[in-house]
C-alpha positions as CSV (number, residue, x, y, z in Angstrom):
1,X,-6.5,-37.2,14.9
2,X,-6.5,-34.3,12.2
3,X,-9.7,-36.1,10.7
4,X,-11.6,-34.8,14.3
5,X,-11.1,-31.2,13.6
6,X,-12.6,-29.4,11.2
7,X,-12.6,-25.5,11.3
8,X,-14.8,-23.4,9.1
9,X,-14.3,-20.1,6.9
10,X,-16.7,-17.9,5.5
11,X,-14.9,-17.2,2.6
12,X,-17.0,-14.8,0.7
13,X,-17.7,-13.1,4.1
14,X,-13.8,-13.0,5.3
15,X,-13.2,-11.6,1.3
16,X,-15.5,-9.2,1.8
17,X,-14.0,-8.4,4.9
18,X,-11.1,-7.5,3.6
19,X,-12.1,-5.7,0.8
20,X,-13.8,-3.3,2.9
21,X,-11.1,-2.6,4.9
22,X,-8.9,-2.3,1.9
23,X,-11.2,0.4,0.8
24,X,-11.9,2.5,4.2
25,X,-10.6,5.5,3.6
26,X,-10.4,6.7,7.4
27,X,-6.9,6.9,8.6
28,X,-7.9,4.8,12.0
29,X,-9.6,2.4,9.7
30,X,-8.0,-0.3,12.1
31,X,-10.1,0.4,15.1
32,X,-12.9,0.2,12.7
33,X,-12.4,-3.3,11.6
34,X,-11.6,-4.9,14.5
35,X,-12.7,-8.6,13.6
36,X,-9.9,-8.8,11.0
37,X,-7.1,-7.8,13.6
38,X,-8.3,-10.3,16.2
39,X,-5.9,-12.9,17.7
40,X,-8.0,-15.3,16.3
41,X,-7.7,-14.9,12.7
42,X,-3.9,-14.4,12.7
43,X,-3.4,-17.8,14.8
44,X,-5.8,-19.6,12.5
45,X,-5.1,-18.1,8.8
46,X,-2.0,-15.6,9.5
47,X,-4.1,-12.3,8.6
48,X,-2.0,-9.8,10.4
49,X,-2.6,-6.1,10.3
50,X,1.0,-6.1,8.6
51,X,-0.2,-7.9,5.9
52,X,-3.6,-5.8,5.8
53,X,-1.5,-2.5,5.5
54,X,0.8,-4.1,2.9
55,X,-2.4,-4.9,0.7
56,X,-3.2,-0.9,1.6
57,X,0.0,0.0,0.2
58,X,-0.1,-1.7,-3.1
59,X,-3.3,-0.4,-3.7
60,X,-5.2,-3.7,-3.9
61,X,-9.3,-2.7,-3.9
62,X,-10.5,-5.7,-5.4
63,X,-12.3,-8.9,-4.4
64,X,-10.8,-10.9,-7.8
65,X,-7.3,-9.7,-6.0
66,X,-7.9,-10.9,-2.6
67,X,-10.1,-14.4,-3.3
68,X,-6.4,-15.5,-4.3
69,X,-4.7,-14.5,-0.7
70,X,-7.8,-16.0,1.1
71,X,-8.0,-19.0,-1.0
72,X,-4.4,-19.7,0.0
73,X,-4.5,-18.8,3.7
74,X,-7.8,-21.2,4.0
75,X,-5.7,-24.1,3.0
76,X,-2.3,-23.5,4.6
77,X,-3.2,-21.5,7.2
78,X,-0.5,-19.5,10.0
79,X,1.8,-23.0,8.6
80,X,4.0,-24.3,11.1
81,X,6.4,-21.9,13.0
82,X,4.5,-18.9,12.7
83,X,4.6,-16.6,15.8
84,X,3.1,-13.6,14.5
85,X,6.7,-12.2,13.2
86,X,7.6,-11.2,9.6
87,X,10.5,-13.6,9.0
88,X,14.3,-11.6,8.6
89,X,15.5,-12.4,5.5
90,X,19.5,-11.9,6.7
């Protein structure tokens, strides 16, 4: 049945996406970018504002650093088990 469903990404558009959140310099930039923190995306791809912040935090500004993330979120997606939860590593 997989071969029925197809579900598509803007790629360029979702990197570009990102990048400009990575780089909004307004401390609330997350009610500003609503459509990256939507249920949607995390069920589909996993894109959680915990990762978002994490990219924040390491200083990533760069579209040639987040085509890589994307790229691998496209094609593996939330993978199996996800819930939304960081996995505890004890």
């Amino acid at each position: 049945m997989a071969g029925f469903v197809r579900i598509s990404v803007d790629v360029p558009g979702l990197v570009a996406a990102i990048v400009g959140y990575l780089n909004d310099p307004r401390p609330d930039r997350n009610a500003h970018h609503p459509h990256l923190l939507s249920d949607d995306i995390e069920q589909a791809l996993g894109l959680t504002q915990d990762l978002l912040e994490c990219l924040v935090l390491d200083g990533v500004s760069h579209a040639d650093d987040v085509e890589p993330l994307v790229a691998h979120l496209v094609a593996y997606g939330a993978g199996p088990g996800h819930h939304g939860d960081t996995a505890s590593l004890s």
